[in-house]
C-alpha positions in Angstrom: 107.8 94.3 116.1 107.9 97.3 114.6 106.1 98.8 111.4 107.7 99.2 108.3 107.0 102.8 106.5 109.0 101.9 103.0 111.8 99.9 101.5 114.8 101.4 99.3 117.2 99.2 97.3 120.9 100.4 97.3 123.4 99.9 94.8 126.7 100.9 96.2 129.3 101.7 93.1 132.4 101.9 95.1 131.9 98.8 97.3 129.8 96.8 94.4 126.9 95.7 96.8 123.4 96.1 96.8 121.2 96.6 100.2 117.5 97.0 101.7 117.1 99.8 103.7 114.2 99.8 105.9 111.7 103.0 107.0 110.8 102.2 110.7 108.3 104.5 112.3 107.6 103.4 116.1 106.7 105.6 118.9 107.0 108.9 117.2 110.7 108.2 116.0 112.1 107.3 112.5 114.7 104.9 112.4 116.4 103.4 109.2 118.2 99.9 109.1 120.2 98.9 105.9 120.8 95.2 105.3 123.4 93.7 102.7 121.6 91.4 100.0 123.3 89.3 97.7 121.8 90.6 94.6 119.4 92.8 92.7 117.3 89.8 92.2 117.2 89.4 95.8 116.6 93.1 96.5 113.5 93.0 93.9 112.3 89.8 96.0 112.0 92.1 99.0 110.4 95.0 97.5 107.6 93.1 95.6 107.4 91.3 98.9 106.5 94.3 100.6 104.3 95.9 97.7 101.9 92.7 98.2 101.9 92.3 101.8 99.1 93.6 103.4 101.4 94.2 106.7 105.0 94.1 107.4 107.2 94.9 110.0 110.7 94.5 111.4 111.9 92.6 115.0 114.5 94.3 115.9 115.9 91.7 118.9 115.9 88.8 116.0 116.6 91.1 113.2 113.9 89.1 111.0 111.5 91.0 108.6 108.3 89.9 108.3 105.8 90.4 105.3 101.6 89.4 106.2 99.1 88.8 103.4 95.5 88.4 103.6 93.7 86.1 101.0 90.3 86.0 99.6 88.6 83.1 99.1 88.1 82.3 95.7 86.2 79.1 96.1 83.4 81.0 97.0 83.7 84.1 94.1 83.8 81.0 91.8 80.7 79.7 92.8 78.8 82.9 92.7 80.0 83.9 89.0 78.9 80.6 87.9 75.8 80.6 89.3 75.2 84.3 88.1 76.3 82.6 84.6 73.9 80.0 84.9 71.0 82.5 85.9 72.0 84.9 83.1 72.1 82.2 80.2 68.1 80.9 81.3 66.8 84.2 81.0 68.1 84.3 77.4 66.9 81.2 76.6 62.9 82.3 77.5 63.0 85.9 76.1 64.6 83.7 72.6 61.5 81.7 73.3 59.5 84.8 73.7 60.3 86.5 70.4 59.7 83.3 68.8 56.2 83.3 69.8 55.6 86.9 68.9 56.8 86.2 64.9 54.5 83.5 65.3 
């Protein structure tokens, strides 16, 4: 597997096609490989495949590209911020209940 550096889409006029080309830096060489997609729509898929991958990289024997991502885990933020919430609204509640006794 190698790393990919970058993605290009390529729209050529004369043949009315649109490809990838791929940046490929391994071992202190830079290689290029351009691959035919079917549309622009397809093309975009790639690229905003590649902006939100955390890794990607290209297997040149099986010619497959492949895009890694690394999720958080929301569960637990979720918790947190409501518990922070919960912890911020009964402190409000007693220093209300605190200027209520000092008018009084």
């Amino acid at each position: 597997m190698l790393p990919i550096q970058g993605l290009k889409c390529i729209y050529d006029t004369t043949g009315r096609a649109w490809s990838i080309e791929l940046v490929i830096r391994a071992e202190g060489e830079h290689a290029v490989r351009r691959f035919e997609v079917d549309s622009a729509d397809d093309a975009e898929m790639l690229i905003e495949a590649f902006e939100d991958s955390s890794a990607s990289a290209f297997d040149p024997q099986t010619g497959e590209i492949v895009f890694g991502y690394e999720y958080l885990d929301l569960d637990d933020e979720d918790e947190q911020d409501e518990d922070d919430a919960d912890g911020d609204d009964s402190e409000d509640d007693e220093s209300e209940e605190d200027e209520g006794k000092d008018k009084a």
